[in-house]
Every structure is written in structure tokens, then in C-alpha cells.
C-alpha positions, -999 to 999 in steps of 0.1 A, spaced: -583 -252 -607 -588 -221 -629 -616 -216 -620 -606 -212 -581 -579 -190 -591 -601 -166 -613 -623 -164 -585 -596 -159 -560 -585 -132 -582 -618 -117 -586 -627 -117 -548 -589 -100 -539 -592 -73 -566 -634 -69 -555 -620 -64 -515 -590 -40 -531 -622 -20 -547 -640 -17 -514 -612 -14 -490 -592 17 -513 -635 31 -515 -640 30 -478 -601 48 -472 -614 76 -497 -650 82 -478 -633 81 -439 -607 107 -455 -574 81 -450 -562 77 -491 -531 55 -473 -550 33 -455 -531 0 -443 -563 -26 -452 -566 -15 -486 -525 -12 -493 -526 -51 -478 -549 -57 -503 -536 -44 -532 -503 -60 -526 -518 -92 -523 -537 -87 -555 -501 -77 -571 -482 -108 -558 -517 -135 -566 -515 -118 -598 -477 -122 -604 -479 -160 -593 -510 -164 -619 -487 -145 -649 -452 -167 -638 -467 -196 -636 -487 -197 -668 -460 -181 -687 -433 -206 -671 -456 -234 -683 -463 -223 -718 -423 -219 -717 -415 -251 -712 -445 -272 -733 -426 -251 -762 -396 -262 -753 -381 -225 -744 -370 -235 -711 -360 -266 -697 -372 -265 -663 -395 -242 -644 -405 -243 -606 -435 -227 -601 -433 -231 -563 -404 -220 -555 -415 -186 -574 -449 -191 -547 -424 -192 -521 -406 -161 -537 -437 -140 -539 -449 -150 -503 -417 -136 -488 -415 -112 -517 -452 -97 -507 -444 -94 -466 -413 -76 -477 -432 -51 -502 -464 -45 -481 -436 -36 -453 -415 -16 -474 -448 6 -484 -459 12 -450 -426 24 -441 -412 42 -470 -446 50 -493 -461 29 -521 -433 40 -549 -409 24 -525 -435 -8 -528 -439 -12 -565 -400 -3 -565 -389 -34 -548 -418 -58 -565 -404 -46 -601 -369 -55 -584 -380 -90 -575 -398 -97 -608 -367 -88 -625 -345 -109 -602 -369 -137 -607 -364 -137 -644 -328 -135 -641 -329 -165 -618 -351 -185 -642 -326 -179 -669 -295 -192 -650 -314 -220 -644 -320 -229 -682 -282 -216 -693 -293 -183 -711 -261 -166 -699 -233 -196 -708 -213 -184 -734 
């Protein structure tokens, strides 16, 4: 399983490399392939980080429960809404809202496992 997701990983940020080189040689530095790339090698990278950080989290007892599919779910809807937001409003715009959703994610995560009861 690792092993498919390094190599998942590898082969994303590999196509990122080629599309963002190919953009630069036609002259197009805001080309659509490679920004779909490189937000799909954000949000496969965000997954990888959540997930393994949610899991450690929980085997040491910091969290009581952790749904690493719902947080899938959340970066599948979370990616079409980024890549769209670049296209229409620039890249900052992007990596705004994906900052956004990683901090809402964390503050959903600690609802979840009572960090804010007083």
C-alpha cells in the first residue's frame, strides 16, 4: 500500500515537472494541464500527510477518533474547488482557499475529539 502511494506520488509530481516544463518552452507559464497537476499533487499530498498524521494521533492516544475518508472526500471536493478557483481568480487565490480548507479540517478534527469543551 505505501508503496502504491509513493509511486502515485512520484508519477503526479514527475507529470507536474513535465507539464509546468512544456508550459515554459510553448511560452504559456499559466497553463491549465500543468496547474491540474500541481493541484492534484497538493491535495494526494495533503491526504498522504492527514492521514498518516491522523493515524499516528490516534495509536498515541492524542485523538480519539480519526476518519481518514471523510478527509479523501474533503480533498476530492476540496481539489475541484481550488483547481477552479485558480483558473478563475490566479494561483494565490488557489493555495488561498487550500490553506483555508486545511485549517478548517483541523478545526473539524478537533471538535470531533472535544479540544474546545471547556
Amino acid at each position: 500500500m505505501i508503496r502504491w502511494l509513493a509511486s502515485s506520488l512520484l508519477a503526479v509530481l514527475v507529470v507536474t515537472a513535465l507539464c509546468a516544463l512544456g508550459a515554459r518552452v510553448l511560452g504559456r507559464r499559466n497553463a491549465r494541464w500543468s496547474l491540474l497537476v500541481s493541484v492534484v499533487a497538493l491535495w494526494m499530498g495533503a491526504v498522504v500527510l492527514w492521514n498518516f498524521a491522523g493515524g499516528l494521533a490516534l495509536h498515541y492516544g492524542l485523538l480519539t477518533s480519526y476518519s481518514g475518508q471523510v478527509f479523501t472526500l474533503v480533498a476530492v471536493g476540496g481539489g475541484i474547488w481550488h483547481y477552479r478557483t485558480a483558473v478563475a481568480s490566479g494561483r494565490e487565490r488557489g493555495l488561498t482557499l487550500f490553506v483555508a480548507i486545511q485549517i478548517a479540517w483541523l478545526v473539524v478534527v478537533l471538535l470531533q475529539n472535544g479540544a474546545f469543551r471547556g
